[in-house]
NUGU-544242 format. One record per residue: residue number from 1; x, y, z of N, C-alpha, C in turn. Coordinates in pm, 1 decimal. Example, Ala and Ser with C-alpha at 12.3 -4.5 7.8 and 13.67 -1.06 7.14 Angstrom:
BEGIN
(pt 1; (1319.0; -569.0; 780.0); (1230.0; -450.0; 780.0); (1320.0; -330.0; 780.0));
(pt 2; (1285.0; -225.0; 708.0); (1367.0; -106.0; 714.0); (1290.0; 3.0; 787.0));
//
This chain:
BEGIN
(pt 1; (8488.7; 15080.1; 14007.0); (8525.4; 14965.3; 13925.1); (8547.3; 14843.5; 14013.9));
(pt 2; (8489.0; 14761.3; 13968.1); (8529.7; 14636.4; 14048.8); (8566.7; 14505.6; 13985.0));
(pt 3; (8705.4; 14462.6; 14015.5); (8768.9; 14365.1; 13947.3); (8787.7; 14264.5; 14005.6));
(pt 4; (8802.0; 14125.6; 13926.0); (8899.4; 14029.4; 14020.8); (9017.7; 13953.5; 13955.5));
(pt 5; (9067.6; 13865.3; 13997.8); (9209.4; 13875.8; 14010.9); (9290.7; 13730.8; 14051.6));
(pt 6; (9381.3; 13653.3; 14028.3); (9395.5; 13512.3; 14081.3); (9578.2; 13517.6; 14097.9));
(pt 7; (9600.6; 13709.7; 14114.2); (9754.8; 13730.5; 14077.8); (9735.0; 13841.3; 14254.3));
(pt 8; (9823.5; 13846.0; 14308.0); (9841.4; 13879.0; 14489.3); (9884.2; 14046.8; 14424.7));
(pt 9; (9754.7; 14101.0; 14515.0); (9769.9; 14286.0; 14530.3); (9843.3; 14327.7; 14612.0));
(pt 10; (9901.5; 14263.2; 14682.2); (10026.4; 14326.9; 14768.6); (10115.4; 14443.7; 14695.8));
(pt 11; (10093.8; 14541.7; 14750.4); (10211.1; 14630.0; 14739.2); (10148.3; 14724.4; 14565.2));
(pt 12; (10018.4; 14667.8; 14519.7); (9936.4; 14739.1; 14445.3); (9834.2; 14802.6; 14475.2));
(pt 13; (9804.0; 14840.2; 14585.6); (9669.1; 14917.7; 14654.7); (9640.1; 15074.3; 14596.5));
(pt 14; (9749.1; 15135.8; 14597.3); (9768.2; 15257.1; 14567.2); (9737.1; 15262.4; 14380.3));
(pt 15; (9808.8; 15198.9; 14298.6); (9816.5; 15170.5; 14163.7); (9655.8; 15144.1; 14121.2));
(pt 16; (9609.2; 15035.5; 14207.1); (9442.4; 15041.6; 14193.4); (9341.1; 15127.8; 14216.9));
(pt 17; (9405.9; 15197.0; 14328.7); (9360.6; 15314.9; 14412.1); (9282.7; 15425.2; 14264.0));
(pt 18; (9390.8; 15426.8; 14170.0); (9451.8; 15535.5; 14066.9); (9335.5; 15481.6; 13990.4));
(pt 19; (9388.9; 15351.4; 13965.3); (9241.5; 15330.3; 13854.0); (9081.9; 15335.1; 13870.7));
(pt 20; (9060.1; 15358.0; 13993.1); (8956.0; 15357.8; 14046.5); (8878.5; 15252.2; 14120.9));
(pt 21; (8965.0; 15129.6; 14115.4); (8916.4; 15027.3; 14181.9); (8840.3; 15043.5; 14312.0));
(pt 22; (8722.0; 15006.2; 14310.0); (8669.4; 14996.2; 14429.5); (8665.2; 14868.7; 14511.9));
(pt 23; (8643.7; 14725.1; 14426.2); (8639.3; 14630.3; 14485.6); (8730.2; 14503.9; 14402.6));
(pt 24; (8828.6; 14442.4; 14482.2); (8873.2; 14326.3; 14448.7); (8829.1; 14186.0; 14474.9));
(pt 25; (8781.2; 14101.7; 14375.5); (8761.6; 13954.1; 14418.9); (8877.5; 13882.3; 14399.3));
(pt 26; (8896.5; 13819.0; 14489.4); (9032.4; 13745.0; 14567.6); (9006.8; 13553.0; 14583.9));
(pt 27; (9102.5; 13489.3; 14605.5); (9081.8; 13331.9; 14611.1); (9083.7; 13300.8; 14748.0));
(pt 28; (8994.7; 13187.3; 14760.6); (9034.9; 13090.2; 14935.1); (9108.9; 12975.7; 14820.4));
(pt 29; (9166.8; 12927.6; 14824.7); (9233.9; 12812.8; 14744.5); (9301.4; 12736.7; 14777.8));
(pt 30; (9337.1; 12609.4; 14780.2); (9480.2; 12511.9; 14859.2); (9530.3; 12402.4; 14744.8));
(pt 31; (9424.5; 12309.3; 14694.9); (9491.6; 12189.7; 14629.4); (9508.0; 12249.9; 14540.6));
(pt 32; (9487.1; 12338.6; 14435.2); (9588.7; 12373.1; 14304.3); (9590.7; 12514.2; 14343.1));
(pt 33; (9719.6; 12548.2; 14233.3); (9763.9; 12690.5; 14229.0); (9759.3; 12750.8; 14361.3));
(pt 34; (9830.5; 12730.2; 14489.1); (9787.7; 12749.2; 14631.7); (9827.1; 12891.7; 14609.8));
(pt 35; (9937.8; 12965.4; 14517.6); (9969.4; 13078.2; 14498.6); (9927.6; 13194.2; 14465.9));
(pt 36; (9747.8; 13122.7; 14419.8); (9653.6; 13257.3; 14432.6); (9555.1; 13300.5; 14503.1));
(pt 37; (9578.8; 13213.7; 14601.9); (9504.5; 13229.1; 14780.2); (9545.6; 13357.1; 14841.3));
(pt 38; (9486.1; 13478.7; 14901.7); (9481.2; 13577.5; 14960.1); (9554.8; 13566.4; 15081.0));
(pt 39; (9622.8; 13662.2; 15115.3); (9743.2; 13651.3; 15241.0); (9661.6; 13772.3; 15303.3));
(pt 40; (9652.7; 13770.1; 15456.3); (9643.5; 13844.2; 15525.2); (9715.9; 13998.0; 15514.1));
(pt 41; (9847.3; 13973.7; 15463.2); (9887.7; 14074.2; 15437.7); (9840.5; 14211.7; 15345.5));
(pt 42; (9782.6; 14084.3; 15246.5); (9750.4; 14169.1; 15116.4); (9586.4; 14242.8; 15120.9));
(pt 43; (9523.6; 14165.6; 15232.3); (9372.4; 14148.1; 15288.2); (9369.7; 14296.6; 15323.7));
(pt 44; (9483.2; 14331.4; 15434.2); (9504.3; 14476.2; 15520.2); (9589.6; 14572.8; 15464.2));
(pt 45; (9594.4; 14572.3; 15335.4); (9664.6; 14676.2; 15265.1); (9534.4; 14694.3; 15142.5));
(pt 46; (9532.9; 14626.1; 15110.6); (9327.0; 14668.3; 15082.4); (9272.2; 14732.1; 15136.9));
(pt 47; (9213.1; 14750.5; 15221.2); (9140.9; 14779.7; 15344.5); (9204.4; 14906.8; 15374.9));
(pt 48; (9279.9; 14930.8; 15419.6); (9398.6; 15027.5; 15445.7); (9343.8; 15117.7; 15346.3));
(pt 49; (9363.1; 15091.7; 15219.0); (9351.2; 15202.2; 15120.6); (9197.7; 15159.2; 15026.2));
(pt 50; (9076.1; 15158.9; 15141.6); (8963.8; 15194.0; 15123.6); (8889.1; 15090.4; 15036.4));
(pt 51; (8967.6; 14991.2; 14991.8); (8964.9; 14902.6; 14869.2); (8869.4; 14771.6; 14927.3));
(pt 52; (8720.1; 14746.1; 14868.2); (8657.4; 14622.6; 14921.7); (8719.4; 14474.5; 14896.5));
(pt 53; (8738.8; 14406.5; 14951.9); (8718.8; 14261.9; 14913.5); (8609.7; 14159.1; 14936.8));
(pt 54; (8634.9; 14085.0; 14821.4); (8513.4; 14004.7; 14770.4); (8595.1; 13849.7; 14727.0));
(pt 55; (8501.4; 13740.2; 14798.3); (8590.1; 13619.3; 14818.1); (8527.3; 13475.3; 14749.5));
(pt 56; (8606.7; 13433.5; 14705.1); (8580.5; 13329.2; 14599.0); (8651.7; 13187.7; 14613.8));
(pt 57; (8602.4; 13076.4; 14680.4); (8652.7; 12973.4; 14699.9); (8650.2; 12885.3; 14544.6));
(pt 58; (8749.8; 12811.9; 14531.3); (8707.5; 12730.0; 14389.5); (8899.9; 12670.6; 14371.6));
(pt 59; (8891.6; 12548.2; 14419.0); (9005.8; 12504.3; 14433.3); (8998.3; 12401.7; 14240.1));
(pt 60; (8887.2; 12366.2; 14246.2); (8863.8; 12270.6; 14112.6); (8811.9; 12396.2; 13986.1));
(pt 61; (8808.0; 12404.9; 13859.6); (8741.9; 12470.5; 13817.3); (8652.3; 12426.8; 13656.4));
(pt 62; (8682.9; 12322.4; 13650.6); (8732.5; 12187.1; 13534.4); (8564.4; 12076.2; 13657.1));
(pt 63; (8477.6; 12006.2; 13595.0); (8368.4; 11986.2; 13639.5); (8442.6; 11838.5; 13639.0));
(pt 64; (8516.9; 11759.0; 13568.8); (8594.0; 11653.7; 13564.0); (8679.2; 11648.8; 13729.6));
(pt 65; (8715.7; 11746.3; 13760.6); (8799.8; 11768.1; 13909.5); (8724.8; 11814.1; 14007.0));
(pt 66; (8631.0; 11827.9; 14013.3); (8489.7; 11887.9; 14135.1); (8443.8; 11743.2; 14172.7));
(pt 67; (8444.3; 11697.2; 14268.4); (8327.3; 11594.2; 14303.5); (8182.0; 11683.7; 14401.8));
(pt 68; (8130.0; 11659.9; 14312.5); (7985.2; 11706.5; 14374.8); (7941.3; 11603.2; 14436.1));
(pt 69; (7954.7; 11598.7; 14597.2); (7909.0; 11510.7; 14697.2); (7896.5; 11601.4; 14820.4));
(pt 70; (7865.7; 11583.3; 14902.8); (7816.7; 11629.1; 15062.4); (7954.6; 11640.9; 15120.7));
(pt 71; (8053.0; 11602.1; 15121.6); (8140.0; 11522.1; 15165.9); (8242.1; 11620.9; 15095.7));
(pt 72; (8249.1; 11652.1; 14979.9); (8368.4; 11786.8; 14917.7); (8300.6; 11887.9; 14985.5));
(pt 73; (8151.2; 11863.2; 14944.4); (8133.9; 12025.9; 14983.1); (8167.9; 12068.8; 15139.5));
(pt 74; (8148.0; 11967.3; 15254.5); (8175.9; 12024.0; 15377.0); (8327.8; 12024.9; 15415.2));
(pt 75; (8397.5; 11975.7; 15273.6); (8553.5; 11967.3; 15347.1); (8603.5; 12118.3; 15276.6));
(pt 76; (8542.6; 12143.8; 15126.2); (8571.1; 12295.2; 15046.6); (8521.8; 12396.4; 15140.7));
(pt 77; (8370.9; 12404.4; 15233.8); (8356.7; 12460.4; 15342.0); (8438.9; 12430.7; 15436.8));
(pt 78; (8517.6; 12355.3; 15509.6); (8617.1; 12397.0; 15625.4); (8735.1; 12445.9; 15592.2));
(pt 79; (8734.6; 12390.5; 15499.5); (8924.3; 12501.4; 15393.2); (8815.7; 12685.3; 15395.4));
(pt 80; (8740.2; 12663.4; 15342.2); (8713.1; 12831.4; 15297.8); (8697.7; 12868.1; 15476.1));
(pt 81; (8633.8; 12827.9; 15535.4); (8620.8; 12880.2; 15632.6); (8737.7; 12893.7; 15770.3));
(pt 82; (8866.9; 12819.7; 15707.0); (9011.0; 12820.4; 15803.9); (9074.8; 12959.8; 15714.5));
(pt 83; (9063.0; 12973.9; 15579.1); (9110.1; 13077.6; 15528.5); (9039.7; 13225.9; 15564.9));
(pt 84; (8895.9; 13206.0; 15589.2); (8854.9; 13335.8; 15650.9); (8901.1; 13393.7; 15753.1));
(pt 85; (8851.6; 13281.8; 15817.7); (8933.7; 13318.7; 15992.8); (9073.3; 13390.4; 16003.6));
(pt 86; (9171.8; 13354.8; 15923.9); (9286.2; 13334.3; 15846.0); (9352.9; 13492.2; 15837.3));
(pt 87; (9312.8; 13585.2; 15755.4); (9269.6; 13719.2; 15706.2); (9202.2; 13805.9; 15776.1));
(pt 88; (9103.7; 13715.8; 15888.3); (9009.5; 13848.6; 15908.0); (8870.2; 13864.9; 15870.5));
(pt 89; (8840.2; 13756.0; 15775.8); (8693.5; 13838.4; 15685.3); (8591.2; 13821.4; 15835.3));
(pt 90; (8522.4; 13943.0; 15837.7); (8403.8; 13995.1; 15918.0); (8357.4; 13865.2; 15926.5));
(pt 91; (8275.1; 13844.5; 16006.0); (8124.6; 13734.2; 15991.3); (8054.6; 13798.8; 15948.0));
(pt 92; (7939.9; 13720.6; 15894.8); (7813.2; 13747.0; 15823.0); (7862.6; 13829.3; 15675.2));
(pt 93; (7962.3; 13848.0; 15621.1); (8012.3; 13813.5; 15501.0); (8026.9; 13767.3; 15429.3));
(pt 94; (8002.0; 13771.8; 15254.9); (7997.0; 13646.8; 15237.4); (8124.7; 13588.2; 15179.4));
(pt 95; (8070.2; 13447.4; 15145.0); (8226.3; 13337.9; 15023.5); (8141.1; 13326.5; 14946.0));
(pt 96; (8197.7; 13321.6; 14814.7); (8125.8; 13284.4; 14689.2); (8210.8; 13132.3; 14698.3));
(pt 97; (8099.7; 13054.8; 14642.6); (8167.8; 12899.2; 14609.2); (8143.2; 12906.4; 14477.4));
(pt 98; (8274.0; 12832.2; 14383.6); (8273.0; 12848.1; 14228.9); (8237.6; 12684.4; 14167.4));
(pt 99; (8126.2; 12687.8; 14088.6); (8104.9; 12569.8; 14071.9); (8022.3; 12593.1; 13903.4));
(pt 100; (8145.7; 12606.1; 13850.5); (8206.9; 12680.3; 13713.4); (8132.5; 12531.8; 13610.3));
(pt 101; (8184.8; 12418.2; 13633.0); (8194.2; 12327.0; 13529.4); (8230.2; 12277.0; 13418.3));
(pt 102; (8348.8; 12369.5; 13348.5); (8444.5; 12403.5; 13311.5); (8502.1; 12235.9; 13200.0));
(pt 103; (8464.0; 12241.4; 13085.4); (8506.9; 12313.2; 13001.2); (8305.7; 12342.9; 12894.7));
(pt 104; (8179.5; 12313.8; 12981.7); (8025.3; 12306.4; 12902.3); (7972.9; 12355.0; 12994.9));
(pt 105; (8012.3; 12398.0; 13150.0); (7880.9; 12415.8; 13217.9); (7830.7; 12308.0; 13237.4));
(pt 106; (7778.3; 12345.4; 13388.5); (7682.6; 12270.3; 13446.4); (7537.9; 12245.6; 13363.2));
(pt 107; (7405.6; 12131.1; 13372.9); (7306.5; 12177.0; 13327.2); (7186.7; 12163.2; 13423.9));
(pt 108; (7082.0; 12163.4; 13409.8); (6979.8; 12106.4; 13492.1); (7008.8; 11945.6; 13548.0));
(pt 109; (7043.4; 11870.9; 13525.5); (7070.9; 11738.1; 13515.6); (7127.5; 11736.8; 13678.2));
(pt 110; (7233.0; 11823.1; 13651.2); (7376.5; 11834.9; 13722.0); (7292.7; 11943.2; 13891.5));
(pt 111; (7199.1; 11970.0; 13898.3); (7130.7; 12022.5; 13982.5); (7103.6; 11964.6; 14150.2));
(pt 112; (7067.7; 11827.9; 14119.3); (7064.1; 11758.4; 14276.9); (7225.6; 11724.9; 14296.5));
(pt 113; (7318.9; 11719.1; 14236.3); (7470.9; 11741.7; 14328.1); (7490.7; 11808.6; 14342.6));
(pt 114; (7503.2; 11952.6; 14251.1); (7527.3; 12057.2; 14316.6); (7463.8; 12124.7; 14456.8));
(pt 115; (7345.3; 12048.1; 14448.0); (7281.3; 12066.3; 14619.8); (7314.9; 11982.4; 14701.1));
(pt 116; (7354.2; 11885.6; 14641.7); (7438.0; 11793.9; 14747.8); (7560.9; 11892.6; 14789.1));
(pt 117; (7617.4; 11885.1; 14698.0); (7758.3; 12025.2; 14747.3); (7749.9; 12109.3; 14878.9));
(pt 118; (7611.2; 12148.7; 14812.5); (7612.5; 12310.0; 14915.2); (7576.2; 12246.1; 15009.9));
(pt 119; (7499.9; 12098.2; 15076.2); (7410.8; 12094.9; 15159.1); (7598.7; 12092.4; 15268.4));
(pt 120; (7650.1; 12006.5; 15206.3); (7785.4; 12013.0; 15233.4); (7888.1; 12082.9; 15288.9));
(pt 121; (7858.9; 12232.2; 15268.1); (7947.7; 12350.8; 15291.2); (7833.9; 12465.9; 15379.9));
(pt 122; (7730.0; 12426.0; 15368.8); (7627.8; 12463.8; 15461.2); (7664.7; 12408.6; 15644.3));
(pt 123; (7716.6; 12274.8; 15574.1); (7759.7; 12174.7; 15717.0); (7822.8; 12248.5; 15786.8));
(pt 124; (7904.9; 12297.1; 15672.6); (8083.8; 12329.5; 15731.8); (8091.6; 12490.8; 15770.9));
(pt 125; (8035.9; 12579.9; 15753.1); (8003.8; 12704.3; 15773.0); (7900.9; 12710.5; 15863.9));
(pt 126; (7783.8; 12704.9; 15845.8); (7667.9; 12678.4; 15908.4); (7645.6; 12861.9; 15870.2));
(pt 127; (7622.8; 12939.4; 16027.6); (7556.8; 13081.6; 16011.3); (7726.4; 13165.9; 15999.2));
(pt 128; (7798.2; 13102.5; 16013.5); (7917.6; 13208.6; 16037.5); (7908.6; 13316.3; 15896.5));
(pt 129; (7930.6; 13245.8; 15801.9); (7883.8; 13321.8; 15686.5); (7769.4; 13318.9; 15565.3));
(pt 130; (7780.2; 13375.7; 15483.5); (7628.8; 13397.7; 15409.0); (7760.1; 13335.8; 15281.0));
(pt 131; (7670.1; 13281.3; 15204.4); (7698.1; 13156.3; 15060.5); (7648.4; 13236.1; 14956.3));
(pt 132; (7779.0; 13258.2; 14859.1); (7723.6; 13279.1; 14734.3); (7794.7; 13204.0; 14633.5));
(pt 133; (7685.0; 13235.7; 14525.1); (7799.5; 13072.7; 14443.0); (7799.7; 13172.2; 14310.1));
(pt 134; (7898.5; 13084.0; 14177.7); (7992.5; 13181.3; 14098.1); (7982.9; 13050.0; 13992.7));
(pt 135; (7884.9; 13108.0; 13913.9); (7867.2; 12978.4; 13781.9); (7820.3; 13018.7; 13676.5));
(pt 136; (7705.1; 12948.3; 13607.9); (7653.1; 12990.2; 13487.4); (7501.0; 12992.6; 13549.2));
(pt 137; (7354.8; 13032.8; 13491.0); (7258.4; 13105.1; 13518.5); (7179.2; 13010.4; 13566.7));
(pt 138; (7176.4; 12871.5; 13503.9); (7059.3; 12801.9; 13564.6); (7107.4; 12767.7; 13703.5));
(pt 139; (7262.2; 12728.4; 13706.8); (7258.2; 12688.8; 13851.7); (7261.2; 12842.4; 13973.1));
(pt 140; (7370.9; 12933.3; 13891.9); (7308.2; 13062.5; 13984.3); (7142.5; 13090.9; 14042.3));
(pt 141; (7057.6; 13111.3; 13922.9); (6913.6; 13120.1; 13926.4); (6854.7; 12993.5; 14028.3));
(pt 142; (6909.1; 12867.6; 14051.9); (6840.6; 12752.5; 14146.5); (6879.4; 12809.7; 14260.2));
(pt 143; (6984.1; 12812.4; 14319.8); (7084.3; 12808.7; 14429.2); (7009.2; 12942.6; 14485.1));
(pt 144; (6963.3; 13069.6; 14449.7); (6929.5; 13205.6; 14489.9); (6811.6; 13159.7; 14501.8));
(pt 145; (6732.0; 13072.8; 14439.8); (6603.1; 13114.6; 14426.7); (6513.1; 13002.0; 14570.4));
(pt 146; (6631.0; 12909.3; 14626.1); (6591.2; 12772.2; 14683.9); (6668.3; 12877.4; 14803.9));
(pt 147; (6691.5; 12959.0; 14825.7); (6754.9; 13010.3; 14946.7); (6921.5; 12983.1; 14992.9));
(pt 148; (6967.7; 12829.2; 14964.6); (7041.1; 12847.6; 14958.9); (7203.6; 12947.4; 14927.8));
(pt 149; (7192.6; 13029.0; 14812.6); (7269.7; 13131.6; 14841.4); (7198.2; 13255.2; 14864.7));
(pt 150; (7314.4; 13328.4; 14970.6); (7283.2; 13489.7; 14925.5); (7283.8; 13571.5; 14791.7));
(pt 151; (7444.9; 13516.2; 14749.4); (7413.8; 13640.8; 14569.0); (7508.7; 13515.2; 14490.5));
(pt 152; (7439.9; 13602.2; 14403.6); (7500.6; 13504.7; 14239.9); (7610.9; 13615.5; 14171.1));
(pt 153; (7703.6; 13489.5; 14154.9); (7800.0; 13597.2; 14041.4); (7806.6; 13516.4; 13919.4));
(pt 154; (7802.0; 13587.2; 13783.9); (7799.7; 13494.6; 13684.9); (7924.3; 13508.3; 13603.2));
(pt 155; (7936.2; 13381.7; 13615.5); (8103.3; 13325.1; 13507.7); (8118.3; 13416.4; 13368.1));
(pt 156; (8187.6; 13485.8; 13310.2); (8170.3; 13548.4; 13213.9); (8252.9; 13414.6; 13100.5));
(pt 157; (8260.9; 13345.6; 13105.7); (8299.4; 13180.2; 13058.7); (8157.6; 13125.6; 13063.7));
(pt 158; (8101.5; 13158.0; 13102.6); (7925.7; 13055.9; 13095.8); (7834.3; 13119.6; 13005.9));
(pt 159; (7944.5; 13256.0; 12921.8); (7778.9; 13296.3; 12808.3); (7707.0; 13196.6; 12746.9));
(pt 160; (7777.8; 13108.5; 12679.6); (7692.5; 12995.5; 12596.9); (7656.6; 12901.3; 12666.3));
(pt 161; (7601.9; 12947.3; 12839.9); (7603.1; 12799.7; 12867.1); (7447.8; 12783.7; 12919.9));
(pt 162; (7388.9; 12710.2; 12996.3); (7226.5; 12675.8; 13016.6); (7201.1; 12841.2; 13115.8));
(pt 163; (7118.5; 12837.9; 13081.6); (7013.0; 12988.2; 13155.6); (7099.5; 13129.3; 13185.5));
(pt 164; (7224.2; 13117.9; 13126.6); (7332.1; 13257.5; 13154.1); (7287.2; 13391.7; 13087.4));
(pt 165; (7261.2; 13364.5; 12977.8); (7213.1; 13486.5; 12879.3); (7038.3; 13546.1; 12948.7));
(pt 166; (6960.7; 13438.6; 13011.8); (6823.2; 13443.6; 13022.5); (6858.2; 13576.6; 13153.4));
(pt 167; (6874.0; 13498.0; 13297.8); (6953.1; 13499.2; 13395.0); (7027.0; 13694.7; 13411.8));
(pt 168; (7086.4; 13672.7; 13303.4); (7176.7; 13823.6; 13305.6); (7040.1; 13927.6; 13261.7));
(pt 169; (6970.7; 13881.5; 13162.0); (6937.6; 13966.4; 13062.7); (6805.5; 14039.7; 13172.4));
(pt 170; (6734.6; 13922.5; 13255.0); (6667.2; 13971.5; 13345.9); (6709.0; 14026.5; 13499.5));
(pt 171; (6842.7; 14055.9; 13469.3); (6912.3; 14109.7; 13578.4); (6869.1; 14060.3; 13708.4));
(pt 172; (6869.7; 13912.8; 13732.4); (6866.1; 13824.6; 13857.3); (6976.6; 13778.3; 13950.2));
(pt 173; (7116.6; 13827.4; 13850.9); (7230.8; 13830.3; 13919.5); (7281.4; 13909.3; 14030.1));
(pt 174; (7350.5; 13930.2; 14080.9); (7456.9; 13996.7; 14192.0); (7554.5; 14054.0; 14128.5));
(pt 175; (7657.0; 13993.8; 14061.0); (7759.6; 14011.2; 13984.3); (7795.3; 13985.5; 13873.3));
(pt 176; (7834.5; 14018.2; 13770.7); (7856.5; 13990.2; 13618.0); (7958.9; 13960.6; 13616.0));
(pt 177; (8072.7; 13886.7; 13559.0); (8201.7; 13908.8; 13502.1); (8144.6; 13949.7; 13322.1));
(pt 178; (8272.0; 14043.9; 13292.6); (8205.6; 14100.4; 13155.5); (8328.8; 14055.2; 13041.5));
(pt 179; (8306.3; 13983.3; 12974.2); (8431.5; 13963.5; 12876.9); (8487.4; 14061.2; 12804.6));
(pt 180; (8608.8; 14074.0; 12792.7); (8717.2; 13961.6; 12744.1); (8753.5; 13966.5; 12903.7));
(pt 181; (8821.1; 13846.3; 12945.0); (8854.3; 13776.8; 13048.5); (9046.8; 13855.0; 13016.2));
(pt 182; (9129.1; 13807.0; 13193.7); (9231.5; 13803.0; 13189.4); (9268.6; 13946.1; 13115.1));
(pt 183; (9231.5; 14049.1; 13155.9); (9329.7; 14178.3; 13114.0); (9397.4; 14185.0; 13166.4));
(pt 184; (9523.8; 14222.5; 13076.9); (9691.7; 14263.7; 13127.0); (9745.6; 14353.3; 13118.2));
(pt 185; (9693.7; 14422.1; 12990.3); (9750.8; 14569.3; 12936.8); (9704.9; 14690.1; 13033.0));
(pt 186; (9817.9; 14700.1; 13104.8); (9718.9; 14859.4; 13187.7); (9761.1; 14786.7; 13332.0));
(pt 187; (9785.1; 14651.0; 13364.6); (9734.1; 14667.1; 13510.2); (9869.5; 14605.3; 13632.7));
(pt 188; (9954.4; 14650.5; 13553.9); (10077.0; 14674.5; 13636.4); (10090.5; 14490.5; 13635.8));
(pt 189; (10092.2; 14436.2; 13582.5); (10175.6; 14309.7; 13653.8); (10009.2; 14210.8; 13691.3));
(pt 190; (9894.5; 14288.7; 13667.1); (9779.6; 14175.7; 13719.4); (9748.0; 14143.8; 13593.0));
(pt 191; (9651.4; 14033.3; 13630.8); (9596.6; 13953.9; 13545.7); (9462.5; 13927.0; 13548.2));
(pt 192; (9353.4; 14069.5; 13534.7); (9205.5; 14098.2; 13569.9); (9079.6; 14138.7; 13473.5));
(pt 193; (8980.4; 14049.4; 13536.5); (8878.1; 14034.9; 13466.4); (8756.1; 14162.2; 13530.7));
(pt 194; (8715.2; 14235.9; 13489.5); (8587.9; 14331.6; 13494.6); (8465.6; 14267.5; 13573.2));
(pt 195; (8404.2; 14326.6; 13647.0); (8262.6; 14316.3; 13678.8); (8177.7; 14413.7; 13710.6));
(pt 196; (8046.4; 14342.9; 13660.8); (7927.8; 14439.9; 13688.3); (7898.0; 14437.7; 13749.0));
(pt 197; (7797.8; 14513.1; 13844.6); (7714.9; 14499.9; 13963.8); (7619.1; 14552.1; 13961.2));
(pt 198; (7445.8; 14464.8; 13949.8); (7355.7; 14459.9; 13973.0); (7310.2; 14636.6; 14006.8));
(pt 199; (7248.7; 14707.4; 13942.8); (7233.1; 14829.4; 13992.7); (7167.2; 14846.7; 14079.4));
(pt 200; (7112.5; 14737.0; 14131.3); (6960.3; 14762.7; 14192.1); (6994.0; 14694.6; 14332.6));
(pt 201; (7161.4; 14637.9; 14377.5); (7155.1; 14573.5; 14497.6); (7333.2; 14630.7; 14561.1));
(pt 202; (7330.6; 14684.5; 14640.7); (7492.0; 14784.4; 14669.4); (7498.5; 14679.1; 14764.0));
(pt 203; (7475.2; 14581.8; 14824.6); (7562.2; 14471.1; 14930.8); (7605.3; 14380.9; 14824.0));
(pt 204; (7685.3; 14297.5; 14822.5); (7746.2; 14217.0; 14762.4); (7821.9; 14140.2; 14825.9));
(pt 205; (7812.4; 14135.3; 14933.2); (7915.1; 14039.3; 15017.6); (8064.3; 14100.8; 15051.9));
(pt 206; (8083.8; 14215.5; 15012.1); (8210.3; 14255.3; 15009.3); (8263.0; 14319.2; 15121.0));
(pt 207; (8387.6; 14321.8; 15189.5); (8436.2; 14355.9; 15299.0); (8564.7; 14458.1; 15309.6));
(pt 208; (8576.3; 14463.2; 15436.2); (8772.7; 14487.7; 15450.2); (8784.3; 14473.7; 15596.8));
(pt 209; (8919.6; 14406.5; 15635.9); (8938.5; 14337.0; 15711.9); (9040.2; 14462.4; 15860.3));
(pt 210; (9015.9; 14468.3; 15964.3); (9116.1; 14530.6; 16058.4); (9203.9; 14564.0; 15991.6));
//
């Protein structure tokens, strides 16, 4: 099972252990909610108890609070990449960058900033790590298909949105989130959303740290 999460697994490894969790996606985060950014601590008690992590930068999530310029993206790349270092994550691992658009989705339109973005966080990373981005299908489907990312995870918030349904249905993704979003019942105190994984691809960017 592989879940993610924007609530700190510390001191839940074992409890997940039970449910079968295999992999947690976790936050790099600073200007909002800094409180669901991944602690080293919580990185090696994962790990410890066999548990992958899987990493998701996305400080904005609201397309009104994202500036898509060269210029966010290489500064959202040096935050994600002080938080790797930070924890531990391996090199050649990847970060998913979330570029959600939140509250319609991104559309085609919205396509040459979002490459402005990445050209941005490409700056700021360079080879240390491999880029995956976390949206709805048309921009997942550009970003994979232009090389720019390694894997796509798709917003389970982007069903109704441009190329998500196409995208999933031809299984071009990496990762699914599967609705209903935010489960609580069952998970001790978290606050976690489900994902699928591509049957046909077992790397995913996912790690565990010393």
């Amino acid at each position: 099972m592989i879940i993610d999460t924007n609530i700190s697994c510390l001191n839940k490894s074992q409890f997940l252990k039970g449910k079968g969790v295999t992999a947690v996606g976790r936050y790099y985060r600073e200007a909002t909610h800094p409180t669901w950014k991944i602690t080293k601590a919580e990185a090696q008690e994962l790990s410890l108890a066999a548990i992958k992590i899987f990493m998701v930068f996305e400080d904005f999530g609201k397309a009104a609070d994202l500036k898509l310029t060269r210029n966010q993206g290489k500064a959202d790349g040096q935050s994600a990449l002080g938080q790797a270092t930070a924890i531990g994550q391996p090199l050649g691992t990847t970060i998913y960058f979330a570029v959600e658009g939140l509250p319609n989705g991104y559309k085609s339109a919205d396509l040459p900033k979002i490459k402005d973005y990445f050209d941005g966080v490409k700056d700021a990373i360079g080879a240390k790590y491999a880029l995956g981005v976390y949206g709805d299908g048309v921009v997942c489907k550009t970003f994979v298909n232009d090389g720019t990312c390694k894997h796509s995870w798709l917003a389970a918030a982007s069903c109704s949105f441009e190329g998500t349904c196409l995208f999933f249905a031809k299984g071009l993704f990496t990762l699914a989130q599967l609705p209903p979003l935010n489960l609580s019942t069952g998970w001790n105190g978290l606050s976690v959303d489900i994902n699928h994984l591509n049957p046909n691809i077992s790397d995913f960017g996912a790690f565990q740290v010393p």
